[in-house]
VOGU-3710 file (C-alpha; in Angstrom, 3 decimals, decimal comma):
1> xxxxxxxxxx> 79,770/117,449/109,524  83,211/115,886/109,789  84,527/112,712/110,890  81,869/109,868/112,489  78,289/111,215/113,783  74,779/110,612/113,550  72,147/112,403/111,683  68,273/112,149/111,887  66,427/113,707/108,663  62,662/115,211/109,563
11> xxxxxxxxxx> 61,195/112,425/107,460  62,525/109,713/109,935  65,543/108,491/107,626  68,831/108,193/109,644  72,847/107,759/109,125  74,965/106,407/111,382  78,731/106,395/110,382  81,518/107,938/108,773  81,181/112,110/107,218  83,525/114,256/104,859
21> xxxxxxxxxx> 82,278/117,590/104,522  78,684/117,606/105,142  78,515/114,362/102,836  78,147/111,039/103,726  81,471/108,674/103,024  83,294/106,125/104,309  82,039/102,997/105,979  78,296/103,604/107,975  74,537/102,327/108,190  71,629/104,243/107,136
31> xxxxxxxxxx> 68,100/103,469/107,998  64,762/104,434/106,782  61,451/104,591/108,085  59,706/101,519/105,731  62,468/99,382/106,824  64,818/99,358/104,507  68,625/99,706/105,616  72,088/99,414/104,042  75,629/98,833/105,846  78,071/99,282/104,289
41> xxxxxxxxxx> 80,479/101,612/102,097  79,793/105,586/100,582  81,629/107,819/98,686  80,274/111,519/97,973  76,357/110,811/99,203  76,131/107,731/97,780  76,780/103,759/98,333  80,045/102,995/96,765  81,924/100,010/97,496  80,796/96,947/99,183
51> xxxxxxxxxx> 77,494/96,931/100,898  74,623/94,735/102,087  71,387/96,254/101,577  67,544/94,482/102,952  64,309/95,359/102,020  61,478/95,475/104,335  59,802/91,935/102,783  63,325/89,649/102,967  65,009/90,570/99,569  69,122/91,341/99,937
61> xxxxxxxxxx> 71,505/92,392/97,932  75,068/91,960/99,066  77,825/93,002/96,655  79,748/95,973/95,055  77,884/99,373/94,753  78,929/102,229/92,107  77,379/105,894/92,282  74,695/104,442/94,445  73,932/101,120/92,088  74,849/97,645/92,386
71> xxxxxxxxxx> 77,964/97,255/90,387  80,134/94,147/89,821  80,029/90,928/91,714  76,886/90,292/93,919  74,516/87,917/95,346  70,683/88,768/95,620  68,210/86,790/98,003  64,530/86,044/96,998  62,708/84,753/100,022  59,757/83,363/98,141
81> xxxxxxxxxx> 61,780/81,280/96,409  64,415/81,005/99,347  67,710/81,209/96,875  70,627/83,508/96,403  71,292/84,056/93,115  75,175/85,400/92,004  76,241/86,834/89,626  77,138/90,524/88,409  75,378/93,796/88,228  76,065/96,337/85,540
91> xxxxxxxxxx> 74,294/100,195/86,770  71,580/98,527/88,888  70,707/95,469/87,005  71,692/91,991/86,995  73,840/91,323/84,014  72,007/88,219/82,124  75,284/88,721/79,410  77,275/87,172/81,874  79,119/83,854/81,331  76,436/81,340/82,753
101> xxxxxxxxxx> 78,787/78,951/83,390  81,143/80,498/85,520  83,270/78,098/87,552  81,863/77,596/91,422  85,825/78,176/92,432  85,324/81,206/91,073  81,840/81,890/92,902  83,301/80,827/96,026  86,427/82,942/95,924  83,900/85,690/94,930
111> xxxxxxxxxx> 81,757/84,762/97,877  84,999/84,258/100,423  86,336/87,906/99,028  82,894/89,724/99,681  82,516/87,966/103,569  85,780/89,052/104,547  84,872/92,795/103,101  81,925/92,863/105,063  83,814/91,121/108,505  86,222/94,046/108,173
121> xxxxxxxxxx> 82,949/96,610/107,849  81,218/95,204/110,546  84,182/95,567/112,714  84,759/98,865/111,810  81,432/99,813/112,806  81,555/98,008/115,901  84,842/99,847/117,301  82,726/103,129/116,896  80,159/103,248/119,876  77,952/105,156/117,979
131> xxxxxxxxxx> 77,931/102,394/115,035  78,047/99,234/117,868  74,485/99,736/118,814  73,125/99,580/115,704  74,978/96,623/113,987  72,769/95,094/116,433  69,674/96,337/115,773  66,812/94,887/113,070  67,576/98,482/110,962  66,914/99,398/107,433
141> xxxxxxxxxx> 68,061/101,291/104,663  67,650/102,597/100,858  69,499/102,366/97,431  70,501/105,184/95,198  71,614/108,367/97,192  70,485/108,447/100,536  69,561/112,320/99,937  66,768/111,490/97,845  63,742/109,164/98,180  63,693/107,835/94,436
151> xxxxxxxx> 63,467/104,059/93,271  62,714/103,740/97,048  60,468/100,585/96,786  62,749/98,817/93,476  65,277/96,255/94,315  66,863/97,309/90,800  67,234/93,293/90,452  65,470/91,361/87,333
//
């Protein structure tokens, strides 16, 4: 596959958004079947770039992916306790080494940096008929590479 499209494993999981040679990259949403989803950025397979990804019981991460792991600047949501926390994630995991006193400027230029990212992703999307659809749709989608169903119930948050 080449260029935008929309593929439907056996197992229910489904892309919607941008190919390069039979792998998935560029800017798309992918979906599986236990209601997780992810929209957002990939690069060879796997999420890489900015990305917003929901789990099936409320949590969300939305921040900076590397080789499928949340990398850099980020915000995760606990609904039980009904607060984002920022801050910045180093191979999957929140970085507690961080400076805990980091300047709310700073946060909010963070924050302003990451909204206008995803803005320019959702509009993306949304010029591709395929993609319009399902921006507004309740979907769900996965972390790690989307070719493989490992770590599919950890929110790789502490």
């Amino acid at each position: 596959m080449h260029g935008k499209g929309i593929y439907v494993w056996a197992d229910g999981r489904e892309y919607n958004g941008e190919w390069k040679f039979n792998k998935i990259e560029g800017e798309g949403i992918f979906k599986w079947p236990d209601g997780r989803k992810y929209i957002g950025h990939y690069k060879n397979d796997k999420k890489d770039g900015y990305g917003i990804f929901e789990w099936p019981d409320g949590k969300k991460y939305k921040g900076y992916w590397k080789n499928g792991k949340q990398q850099g600047d980020g915000e995760y949501y606990n609904p039980k306790e009904k607060i984002w926390q920022k801050g910045r994630w180093k191979d999957g995991k929140k970085d507690n080494k961080e400076n805990k006193d980091k300047d709310n400027k700073d946060v909010s230029n963070s924050n302003n940096n990451i909204n206008k990212s995803l803005s320019d992703t959702t509009d993306k999307l949304k010029s591709s008929n395929s993609c319009s659809a399902l921006l507004n749709k309740n979907y769900n989608g996965g972390n790690g590479s989307e070719n493989n169903e490992n770590n599919k119930n950890s929110s790789n948050v502490n």
